[in-house]
gemmi code that builds the backbone of each chain (N, CA, C; Angstrom):
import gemmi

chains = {
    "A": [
        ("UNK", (0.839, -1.193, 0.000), (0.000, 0.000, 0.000), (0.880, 1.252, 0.000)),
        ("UNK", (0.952, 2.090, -0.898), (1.569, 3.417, -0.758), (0.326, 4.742, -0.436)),
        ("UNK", (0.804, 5.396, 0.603), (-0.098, 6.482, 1.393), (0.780, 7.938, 0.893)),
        ("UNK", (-0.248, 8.788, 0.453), (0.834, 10.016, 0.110), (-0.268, 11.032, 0.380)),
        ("UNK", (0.834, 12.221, 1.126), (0.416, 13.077, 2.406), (0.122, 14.644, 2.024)),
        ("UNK", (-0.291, 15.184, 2.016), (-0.724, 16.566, 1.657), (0.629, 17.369, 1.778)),
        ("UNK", (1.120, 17.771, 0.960), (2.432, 18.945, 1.322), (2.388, 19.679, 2.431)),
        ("UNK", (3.293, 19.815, 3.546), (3.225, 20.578, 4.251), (2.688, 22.029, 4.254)),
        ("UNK", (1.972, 22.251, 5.420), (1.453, 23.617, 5.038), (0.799, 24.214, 6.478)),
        ("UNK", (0.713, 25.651, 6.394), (-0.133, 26.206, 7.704), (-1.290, 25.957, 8.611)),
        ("UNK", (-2.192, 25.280, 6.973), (-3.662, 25.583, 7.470), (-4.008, 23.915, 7.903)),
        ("UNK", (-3.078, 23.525, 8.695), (-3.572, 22.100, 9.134), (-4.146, 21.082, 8.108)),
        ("UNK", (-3.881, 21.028, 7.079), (-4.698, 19.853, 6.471), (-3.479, 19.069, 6.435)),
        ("UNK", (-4.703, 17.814, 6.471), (-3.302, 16.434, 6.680), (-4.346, 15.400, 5.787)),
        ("UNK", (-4.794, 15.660, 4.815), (-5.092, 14.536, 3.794), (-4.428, 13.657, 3.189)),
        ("UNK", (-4.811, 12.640, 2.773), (-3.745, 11.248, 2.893), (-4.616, 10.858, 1.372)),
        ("UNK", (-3.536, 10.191, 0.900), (-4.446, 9.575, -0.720), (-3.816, 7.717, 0.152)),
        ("UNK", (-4.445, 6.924, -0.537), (-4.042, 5.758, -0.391), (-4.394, 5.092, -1.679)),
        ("UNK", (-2.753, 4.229, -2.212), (-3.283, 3.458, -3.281), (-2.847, 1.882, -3.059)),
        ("UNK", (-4.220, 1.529, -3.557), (-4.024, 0.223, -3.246), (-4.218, -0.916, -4.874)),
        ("UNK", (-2.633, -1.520, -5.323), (-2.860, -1.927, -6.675), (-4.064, -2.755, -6.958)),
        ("UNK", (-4.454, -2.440, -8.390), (-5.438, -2.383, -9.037), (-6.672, -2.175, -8.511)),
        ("UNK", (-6.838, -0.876, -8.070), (-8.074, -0.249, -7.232), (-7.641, 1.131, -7.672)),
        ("UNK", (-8.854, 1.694, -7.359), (-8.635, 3.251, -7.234), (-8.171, 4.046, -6.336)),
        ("UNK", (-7.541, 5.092, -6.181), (-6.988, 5.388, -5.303), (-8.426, 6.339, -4.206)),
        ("UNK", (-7.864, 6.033, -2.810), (-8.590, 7.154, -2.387), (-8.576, 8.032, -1.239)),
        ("UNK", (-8.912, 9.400, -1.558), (-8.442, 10.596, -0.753), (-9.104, 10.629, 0.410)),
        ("UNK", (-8.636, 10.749, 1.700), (-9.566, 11.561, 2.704), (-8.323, 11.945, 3.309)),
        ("UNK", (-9.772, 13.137, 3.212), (-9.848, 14.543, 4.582), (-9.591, 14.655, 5.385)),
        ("UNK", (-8.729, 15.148, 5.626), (-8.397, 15.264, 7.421), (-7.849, 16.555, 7.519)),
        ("UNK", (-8.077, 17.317, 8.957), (-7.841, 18.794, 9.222), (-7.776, 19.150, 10.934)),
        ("UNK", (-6.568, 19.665, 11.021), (-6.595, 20.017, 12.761), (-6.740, 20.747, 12.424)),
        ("UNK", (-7.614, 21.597, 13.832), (-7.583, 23.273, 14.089), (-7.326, 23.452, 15.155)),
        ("UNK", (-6.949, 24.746, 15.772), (-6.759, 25.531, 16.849), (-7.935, 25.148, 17.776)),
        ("UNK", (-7.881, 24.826, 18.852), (-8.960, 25.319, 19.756), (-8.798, 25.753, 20.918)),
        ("UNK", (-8.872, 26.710, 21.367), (-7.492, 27.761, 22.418), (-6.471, 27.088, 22.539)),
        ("UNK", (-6.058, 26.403, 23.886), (-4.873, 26.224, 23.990), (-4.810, 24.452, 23.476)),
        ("UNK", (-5.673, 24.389, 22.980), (-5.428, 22.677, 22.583), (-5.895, 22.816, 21.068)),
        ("UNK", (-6.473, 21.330, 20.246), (-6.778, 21.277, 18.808), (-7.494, 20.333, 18.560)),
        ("UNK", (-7.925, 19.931, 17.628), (-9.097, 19.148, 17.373), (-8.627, 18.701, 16.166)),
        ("UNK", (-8.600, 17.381, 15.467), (-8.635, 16.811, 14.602), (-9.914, 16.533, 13.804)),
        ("UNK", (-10.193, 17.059, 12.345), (-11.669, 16.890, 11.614), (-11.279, 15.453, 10.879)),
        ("UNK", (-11.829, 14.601, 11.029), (-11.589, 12.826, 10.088), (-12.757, 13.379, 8.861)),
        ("UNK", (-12.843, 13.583, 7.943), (-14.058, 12.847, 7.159), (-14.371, 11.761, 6.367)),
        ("UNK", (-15.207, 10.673, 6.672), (-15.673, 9.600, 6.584), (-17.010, 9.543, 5.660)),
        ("UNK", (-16.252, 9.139, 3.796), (-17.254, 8.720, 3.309), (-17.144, 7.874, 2.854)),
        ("UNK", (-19.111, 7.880, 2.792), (-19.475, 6.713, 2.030), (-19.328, 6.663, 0.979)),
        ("UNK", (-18.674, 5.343, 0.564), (-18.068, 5.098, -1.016), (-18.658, 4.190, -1.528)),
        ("UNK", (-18.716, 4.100, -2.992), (-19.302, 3.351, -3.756), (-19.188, 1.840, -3.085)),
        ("UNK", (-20.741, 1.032, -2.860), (-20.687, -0.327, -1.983), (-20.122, -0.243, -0.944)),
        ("UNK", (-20.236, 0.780, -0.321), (-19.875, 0.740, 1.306), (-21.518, 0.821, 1.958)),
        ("UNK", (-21.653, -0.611, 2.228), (-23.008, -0.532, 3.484), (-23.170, 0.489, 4.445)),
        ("UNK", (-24.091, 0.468, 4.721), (-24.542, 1.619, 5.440), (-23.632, 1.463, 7.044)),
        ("UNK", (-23.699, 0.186, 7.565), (-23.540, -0.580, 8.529), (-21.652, -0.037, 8.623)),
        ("UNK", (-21.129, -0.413, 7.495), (-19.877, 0.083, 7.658), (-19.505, 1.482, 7.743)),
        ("UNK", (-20.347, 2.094, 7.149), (-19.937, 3.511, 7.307), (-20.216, 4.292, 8.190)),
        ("UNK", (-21.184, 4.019, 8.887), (-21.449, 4.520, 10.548), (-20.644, 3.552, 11.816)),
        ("UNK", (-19.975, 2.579, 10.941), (-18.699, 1.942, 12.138), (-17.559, 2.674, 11.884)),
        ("UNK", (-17.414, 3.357, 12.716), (-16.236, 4.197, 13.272), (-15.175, 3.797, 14.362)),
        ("UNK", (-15.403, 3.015, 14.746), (-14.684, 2.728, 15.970), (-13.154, 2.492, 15.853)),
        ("UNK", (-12.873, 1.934, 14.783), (-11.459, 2.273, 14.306), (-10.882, 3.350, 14.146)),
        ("UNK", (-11.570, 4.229, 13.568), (-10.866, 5.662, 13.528), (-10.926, 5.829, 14.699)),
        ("UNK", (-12.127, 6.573, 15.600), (-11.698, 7.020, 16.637), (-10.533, 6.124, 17.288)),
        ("UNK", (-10.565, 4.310, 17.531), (-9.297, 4.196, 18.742), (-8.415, 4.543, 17.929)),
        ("UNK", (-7.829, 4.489, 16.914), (-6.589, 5.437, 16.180), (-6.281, 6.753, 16.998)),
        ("UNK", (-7.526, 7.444, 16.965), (-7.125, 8.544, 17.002), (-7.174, 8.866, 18.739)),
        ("UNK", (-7.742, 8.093, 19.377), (-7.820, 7.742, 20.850), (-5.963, 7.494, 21.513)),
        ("UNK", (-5.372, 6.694, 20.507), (-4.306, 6.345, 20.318), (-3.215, 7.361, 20.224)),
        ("UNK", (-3.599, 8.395, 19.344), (-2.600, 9.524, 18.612), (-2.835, 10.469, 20.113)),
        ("UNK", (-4.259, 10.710, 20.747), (-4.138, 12.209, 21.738), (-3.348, 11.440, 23.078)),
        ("UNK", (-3.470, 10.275, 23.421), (-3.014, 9.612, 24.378), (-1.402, 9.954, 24.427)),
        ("UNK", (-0.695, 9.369, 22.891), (0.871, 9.731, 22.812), (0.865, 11.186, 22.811)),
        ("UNK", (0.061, 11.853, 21.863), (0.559, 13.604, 22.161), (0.234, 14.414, 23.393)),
        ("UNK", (-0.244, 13.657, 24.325), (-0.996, 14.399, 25.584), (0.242, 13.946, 26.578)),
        ("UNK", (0.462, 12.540, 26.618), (1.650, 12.128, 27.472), (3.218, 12.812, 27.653)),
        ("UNK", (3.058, 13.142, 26.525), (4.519, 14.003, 25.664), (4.464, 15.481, 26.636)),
        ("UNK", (5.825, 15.332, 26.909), (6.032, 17.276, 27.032), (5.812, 18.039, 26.017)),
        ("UNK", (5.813, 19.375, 26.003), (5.753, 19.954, 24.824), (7.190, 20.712, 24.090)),
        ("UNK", (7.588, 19.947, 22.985), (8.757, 19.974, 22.548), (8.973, 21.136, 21.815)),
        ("UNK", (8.510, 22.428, 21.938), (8.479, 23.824, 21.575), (8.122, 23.947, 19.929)),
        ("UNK", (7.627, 23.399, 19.580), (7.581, 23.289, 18.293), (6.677, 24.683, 18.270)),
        ("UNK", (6.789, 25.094, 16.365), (6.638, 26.134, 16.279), (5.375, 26.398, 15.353)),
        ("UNK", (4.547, 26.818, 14.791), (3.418, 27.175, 13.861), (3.791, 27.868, 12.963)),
        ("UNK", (4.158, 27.823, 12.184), (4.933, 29.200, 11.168), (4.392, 29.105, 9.746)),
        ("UNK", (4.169, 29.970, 8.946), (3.658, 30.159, 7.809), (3.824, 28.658, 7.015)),
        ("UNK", (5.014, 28.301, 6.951), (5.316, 27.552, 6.011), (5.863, 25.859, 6.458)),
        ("UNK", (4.953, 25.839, 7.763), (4.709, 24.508, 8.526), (5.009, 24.445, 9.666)),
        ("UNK", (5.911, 23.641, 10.094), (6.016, 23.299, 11.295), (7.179, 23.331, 11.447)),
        ("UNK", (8.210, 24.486, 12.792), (9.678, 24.301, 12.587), (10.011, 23.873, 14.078)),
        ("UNK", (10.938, 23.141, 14.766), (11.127, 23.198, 15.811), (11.537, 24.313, 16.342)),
        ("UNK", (11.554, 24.874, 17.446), (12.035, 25.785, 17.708), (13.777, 25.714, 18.598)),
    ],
    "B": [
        ("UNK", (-10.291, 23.952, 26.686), (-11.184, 23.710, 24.927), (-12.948, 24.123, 25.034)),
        ("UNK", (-12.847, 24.538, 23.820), (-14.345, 25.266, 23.551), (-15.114, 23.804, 22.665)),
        ("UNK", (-16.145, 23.672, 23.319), (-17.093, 22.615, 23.139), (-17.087, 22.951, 21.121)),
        ("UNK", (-17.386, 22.098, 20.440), (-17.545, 22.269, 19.050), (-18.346, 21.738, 18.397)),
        ("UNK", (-18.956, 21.749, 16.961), (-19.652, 20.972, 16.136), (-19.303, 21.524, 14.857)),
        ("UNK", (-18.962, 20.340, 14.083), (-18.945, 20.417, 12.644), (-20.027, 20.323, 11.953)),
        ("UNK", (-20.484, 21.934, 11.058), (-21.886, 21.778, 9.863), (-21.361, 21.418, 8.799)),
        ("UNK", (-22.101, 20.087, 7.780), (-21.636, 20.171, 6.804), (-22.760, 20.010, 5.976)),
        ("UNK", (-22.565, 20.815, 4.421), (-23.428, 21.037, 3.962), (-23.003, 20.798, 2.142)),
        ("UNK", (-23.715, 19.511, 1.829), (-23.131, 19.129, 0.359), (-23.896, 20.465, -0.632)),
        ("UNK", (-22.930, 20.682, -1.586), (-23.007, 21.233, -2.651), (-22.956, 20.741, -3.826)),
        ("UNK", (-23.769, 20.973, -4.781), (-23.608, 20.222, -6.174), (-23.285, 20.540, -7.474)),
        ("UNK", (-21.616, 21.188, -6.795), (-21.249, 21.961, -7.928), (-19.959, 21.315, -7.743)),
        ("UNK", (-19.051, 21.565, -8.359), (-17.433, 20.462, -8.780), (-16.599, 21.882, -7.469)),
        ("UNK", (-15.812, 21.078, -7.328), (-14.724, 21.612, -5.774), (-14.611, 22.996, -6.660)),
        ("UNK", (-13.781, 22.837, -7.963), (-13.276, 24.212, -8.237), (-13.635, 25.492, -8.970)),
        ("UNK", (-15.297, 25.214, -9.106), (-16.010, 26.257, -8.477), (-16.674, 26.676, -7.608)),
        ("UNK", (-16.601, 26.352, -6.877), (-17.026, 26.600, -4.945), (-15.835, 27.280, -4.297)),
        ("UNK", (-14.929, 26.491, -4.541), (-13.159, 26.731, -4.028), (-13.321, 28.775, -4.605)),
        ("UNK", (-13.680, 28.548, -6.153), (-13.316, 29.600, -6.921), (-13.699, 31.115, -6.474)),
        ("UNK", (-15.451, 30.605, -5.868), (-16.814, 31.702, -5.622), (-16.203, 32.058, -4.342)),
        ("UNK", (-15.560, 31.309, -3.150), (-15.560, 31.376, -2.217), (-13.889, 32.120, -1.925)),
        ("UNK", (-13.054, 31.887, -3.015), (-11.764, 32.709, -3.009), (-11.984, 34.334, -3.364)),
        ("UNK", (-13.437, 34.883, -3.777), (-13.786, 35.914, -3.611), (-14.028, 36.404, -2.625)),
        ("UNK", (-13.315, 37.278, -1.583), (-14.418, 37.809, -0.759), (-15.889, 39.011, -0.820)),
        ("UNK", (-15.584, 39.461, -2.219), (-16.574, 40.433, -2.213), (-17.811, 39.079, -2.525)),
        ("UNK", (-17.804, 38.379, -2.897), (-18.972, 36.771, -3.428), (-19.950, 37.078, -1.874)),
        ("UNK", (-19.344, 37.091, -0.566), (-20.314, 36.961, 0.149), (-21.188, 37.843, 0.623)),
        ("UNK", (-20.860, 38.913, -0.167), (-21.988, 39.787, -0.049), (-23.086, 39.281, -1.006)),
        ("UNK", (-23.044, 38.577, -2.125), (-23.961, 38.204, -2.879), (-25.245, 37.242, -2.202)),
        ("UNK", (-24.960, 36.360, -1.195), (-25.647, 34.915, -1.011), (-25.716, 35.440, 0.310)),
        ("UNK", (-25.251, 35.980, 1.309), (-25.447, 36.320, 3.242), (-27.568, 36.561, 2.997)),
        ("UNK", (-27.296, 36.992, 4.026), (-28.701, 36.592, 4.690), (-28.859, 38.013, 4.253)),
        ("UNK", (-28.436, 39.360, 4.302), (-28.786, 40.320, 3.328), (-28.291, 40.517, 1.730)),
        ("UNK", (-28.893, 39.976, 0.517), (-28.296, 40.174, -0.432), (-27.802, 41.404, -1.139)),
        ("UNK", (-26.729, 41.263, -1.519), (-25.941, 42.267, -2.187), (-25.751, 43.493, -1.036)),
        ("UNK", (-25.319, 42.837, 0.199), (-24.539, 43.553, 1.078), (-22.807, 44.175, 0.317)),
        ("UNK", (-22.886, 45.531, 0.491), (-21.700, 46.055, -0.314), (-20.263, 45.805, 0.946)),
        ("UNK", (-19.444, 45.367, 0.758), (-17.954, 44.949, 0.758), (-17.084, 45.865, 1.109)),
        ("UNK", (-16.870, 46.561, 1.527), (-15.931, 47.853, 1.470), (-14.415, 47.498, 2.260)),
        ("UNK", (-13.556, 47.100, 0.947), (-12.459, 46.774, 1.282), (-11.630, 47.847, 2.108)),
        ("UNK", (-10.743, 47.168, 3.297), (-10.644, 47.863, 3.827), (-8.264, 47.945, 4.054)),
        ("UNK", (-8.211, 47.004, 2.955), (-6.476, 46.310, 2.573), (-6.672, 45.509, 3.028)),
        ("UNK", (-5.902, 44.699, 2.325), (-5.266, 43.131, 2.899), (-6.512, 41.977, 2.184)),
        ("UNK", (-6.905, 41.309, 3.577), (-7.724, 40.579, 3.084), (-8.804, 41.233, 3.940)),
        ("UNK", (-8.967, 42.567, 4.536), (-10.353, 42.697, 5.273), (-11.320, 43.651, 4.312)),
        ("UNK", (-12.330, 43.835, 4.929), (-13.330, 44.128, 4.623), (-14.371, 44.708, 5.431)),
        ("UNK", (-15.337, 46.008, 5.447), (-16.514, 46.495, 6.260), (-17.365, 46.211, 5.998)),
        ("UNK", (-18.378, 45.405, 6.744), (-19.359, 44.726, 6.168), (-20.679, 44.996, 7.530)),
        ("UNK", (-21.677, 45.521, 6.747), (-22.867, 45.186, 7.665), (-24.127, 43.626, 7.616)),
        ("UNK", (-23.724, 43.390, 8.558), (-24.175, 42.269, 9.075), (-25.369, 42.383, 10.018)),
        ("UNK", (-25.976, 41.004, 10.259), (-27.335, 41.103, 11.175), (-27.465, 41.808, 12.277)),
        ("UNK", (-25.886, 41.228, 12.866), (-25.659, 41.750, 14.011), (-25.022, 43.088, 13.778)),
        ("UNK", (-24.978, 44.364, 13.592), (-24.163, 45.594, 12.958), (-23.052, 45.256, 12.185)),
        ("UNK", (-22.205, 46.567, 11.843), (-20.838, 46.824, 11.468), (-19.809, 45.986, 11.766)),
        ("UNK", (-19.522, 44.923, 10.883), (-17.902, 44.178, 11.551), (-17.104, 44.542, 9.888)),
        ("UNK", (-15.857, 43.596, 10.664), (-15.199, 43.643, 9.827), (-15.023, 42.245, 9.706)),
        ("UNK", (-14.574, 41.976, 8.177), (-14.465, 40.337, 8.286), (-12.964, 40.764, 7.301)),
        ("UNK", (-12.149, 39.402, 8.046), (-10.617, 39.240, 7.709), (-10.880, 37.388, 6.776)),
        ("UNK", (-10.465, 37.573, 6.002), (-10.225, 35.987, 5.020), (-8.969, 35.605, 4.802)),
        ("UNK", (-8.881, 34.473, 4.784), (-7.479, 33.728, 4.457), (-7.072, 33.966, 3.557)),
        ("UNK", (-5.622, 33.617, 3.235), (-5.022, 34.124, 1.732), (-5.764, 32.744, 1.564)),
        ("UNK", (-6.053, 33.123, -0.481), (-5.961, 31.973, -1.100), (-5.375, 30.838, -1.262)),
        ("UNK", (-5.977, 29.786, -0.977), (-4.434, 28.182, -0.978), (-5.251, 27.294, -1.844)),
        ("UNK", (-4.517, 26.319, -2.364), (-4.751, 25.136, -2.609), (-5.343, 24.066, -2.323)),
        ("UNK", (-5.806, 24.239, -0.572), (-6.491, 22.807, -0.015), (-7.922, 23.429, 0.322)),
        ("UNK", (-8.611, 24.317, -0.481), (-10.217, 24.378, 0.396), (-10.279, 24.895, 1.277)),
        ("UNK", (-9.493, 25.985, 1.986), (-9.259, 26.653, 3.375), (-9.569, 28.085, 2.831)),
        ("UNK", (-10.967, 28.215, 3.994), (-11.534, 29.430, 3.760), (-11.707, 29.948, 5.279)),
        ("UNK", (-11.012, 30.083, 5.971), (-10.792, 30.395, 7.560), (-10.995, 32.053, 7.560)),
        ("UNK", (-12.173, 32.437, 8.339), (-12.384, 33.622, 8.235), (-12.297, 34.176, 9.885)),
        ("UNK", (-12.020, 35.551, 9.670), (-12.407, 36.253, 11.327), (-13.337, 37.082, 11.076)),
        ("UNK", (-14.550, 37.496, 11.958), (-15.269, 38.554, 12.625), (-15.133, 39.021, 13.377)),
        ("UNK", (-14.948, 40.848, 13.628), (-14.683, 41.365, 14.654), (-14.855, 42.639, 14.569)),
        ("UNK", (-15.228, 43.576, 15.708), (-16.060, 44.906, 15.864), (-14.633, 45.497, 14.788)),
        ("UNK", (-15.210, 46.756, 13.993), (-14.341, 48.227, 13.935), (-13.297, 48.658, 15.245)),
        ("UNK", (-12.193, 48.545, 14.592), (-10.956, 48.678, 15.709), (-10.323, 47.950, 16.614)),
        ("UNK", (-11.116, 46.733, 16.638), (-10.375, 46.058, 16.879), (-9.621, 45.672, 15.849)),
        ("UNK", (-8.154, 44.450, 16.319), (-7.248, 43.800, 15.366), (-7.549, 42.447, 15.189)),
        ("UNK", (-8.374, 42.027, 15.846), (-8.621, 40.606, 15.313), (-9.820, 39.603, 16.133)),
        ("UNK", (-10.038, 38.508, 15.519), (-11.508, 37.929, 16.477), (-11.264, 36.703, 16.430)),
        ("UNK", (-11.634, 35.860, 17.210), (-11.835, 34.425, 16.700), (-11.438, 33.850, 15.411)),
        ("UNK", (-10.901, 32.577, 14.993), (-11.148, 32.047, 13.905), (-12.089, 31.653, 13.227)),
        ("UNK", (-13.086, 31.518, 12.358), (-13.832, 30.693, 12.107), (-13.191, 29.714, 10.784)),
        ("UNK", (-12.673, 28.290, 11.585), (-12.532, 27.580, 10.581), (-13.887, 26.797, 9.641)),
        ("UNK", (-12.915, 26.852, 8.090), (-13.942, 26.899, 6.953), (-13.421, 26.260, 5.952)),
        ("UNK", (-13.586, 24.753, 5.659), (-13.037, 24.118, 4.337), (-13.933, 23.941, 3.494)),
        ("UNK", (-13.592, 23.347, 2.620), (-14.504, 22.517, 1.192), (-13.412, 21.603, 0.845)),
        ("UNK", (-14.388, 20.138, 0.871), (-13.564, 19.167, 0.527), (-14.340, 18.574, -0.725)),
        ("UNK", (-13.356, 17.799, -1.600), (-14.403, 17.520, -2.748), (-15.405, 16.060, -2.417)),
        ("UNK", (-15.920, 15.627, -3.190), (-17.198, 14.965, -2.982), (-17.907, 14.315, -3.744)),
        ("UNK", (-17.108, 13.058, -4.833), (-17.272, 13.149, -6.157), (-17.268, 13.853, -6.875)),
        ("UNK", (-18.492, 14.235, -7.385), (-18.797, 15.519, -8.345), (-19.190, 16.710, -8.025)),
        ("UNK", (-19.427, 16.731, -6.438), (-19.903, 17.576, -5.630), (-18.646, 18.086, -4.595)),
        ("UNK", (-18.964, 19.277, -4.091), (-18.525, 19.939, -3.151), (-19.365, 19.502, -1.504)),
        ("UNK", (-18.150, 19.351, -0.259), (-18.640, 19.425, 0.699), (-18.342, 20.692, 1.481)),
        ("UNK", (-19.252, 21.819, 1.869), (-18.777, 22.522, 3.419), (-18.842, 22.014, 4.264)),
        ("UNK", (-17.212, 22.369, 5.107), (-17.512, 22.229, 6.207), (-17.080, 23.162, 7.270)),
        ("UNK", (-18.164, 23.097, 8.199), (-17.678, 24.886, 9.091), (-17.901, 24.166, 10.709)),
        ("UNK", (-16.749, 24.594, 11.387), (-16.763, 24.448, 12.728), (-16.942, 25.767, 13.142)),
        ("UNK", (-17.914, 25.191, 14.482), (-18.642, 26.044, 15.369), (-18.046, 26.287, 16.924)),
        ("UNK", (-17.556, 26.744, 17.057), (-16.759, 26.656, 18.981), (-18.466, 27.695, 19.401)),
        ("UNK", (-18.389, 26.729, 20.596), (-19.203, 27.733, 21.834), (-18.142, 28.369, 22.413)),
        ("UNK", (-18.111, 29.760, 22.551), (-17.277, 30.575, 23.130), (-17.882, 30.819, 24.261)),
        ("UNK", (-16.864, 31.201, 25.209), (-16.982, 31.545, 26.467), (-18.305, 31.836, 27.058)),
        ("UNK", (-19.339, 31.889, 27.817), (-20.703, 32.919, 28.300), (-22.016, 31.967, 27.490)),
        ("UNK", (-21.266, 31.719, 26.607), (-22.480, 31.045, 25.654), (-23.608, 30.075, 26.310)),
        ("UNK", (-24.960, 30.493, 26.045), (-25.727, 29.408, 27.078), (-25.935, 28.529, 25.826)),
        ("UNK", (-26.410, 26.840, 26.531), (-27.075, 25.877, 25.665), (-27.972, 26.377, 24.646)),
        ("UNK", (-29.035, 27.100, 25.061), (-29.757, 27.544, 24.160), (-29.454, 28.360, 22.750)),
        ("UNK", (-28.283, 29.420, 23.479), (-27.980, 30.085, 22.330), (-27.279, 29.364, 21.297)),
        ("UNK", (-26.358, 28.263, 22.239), (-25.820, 27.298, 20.780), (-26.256, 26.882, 20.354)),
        ("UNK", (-27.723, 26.283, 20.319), (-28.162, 25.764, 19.544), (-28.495, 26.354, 18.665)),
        ("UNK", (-29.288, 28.226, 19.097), (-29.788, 28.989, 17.813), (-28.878, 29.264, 17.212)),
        ("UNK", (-27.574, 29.642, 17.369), (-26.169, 29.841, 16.620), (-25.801, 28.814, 15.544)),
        ("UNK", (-26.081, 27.353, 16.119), (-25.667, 26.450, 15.310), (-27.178, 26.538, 13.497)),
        ("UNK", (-27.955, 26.901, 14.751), (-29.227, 27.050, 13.540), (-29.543, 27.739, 12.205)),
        ("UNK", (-28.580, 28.792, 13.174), (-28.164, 30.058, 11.812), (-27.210, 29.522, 10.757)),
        ("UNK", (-26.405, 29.137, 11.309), (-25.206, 28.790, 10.707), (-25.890, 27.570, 9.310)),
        ("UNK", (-26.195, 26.303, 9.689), (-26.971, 25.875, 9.081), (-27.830, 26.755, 7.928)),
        ("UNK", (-28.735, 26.942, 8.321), (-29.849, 28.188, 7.388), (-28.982, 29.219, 6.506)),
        ("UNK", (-27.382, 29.840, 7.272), (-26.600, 30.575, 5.760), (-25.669, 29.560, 5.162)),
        ("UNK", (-25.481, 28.371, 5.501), (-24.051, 26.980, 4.784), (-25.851, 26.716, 3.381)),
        ("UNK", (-26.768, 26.501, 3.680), (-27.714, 26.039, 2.962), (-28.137, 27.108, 1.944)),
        ("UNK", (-28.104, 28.496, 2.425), (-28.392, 29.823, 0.919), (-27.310, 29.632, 0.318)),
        ("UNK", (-26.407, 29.242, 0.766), (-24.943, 29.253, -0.263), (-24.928, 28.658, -0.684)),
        ("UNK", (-25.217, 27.136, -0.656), (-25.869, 26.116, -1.416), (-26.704, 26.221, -2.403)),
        ("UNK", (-28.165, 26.606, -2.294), (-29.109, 27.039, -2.715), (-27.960, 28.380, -3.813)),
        ("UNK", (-27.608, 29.415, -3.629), (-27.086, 30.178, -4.607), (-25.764, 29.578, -5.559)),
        ("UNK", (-25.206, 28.627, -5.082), (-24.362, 28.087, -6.118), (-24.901, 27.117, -6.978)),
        ("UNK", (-26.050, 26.648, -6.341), (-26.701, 25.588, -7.261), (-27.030, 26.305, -8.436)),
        ("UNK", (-28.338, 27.181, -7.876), (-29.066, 27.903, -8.844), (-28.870, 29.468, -9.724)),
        ("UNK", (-27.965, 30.009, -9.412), (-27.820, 31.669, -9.205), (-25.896, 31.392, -10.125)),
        ("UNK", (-25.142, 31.107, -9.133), (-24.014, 30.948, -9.473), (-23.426, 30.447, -10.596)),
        ("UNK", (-22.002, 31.228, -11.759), (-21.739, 31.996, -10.559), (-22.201, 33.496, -11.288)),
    ],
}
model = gemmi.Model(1)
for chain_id, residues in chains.items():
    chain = gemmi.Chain(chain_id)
    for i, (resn, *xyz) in enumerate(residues, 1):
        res = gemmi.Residue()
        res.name, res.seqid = resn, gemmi.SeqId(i, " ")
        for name, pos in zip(("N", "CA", "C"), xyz):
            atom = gemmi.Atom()
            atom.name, atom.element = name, gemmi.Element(name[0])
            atom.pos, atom.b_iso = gemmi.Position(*pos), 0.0
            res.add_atom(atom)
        chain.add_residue(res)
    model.add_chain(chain)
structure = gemmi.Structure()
structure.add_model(model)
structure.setup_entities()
């Protein structure tokens, strides 16, 4: 499987393409934002051609993923990293 | 953290004219809840705009590449307000909005809900005007 990542950039998007041979490839959405002193991750989850209904309101994978991701970034000190026009620099 | 909800509101027009209407800022004077509210640029990316609620000013993102339409509202003289984050993601053949809502500080239950209501009722004229009107 090759996964390829949105170019770095300011406005938080972190969209991911995934291709999987002889299939189509496919994009989702994804977007942190600011939310005072913390952030929020946006997933969007669609329904795709022959995706049951049943599967597409099962989420539970994404969220523990992402249950997974605030757990390691919450545990973490904060390593001064920086917000800057043109991504993310350490400081 | 400020409590949140994501509106999203399909459009049935192709990403890169939605992306296109919406890289205008004078466009939202066309489709707001008063039509053909006049724009009065003010440099940069702001703008004087009368709104439901009076006189603000609204600040827009530079133009990009990923659907990021992140806007601020905020009184005359001040320098800046809240974010309101604002994408469009594509959607087959269609466009999706999507707009996050923070309850800010003071905010009662009730009012979020009518806030969220509004919000809804103008993501849907913009809809409604890109379908039919646009561009």
């Amino acid at each position: 499987m090759i996964l390829r990542f949105s170019p770095r950039n300011s406005s938080g998007i972190l969209d991911h393409q995934v291709f999987l041979e002889g299939k189509a490839s496919l994009t989702t959405p994804m977007r942190l934002i600011e939310n005072d002193e913390g952030c929020e991750i946006i997933y969007t989850q669609l329904q795709r051609p022959g995706m049951t209904e049943e599967a597409f309101t099962e989420v539970e994978w994404v969220t523990s993923d992402f249950e997974a991701l605030r757990s390691m970034l919450e545990s973490r000190p904060s390593n001064g990293v920086v917000f800057g026009d043109e991504g993310y620099e350490t400081a | 953290m400020l409590h949140s909800v994501v509106v999203v509101v399909s459009i049935a027009r192709p990403f890169a004219e939605v992306h296109k209407f919406c890289a205008d800022p004078v466009n939202f004077g066309r489709w707001n809840l008063m039509p053909d509210t006049p724009m009065e640029p003010l440099g940069g990316n702001e703008y004087l705009v009368d709104l439901p609620q009076g006189r603000r000013v609204m600040r827009f993102m530079p133009v990009n590449n990923f659907g990021v339409h992140d806007y601020q509202v905020y009184q005359p003289g001040e320098s800046e307000g809240p974010t309101r984050p604002l994408r469009l993601v594509r959607n087959e053949a269609g466009t999706d909005i999507q707009m996050t809502w923070f309850r800010q500080p003071g905010v009662s239950d009730e009012q979020f809900q009518s806030e969220l209501e509004w919000l809804r009722s103008d993501l849907l004229r913009l809809k409604t005007f890109l379908e039919t009107q646009a561009p």
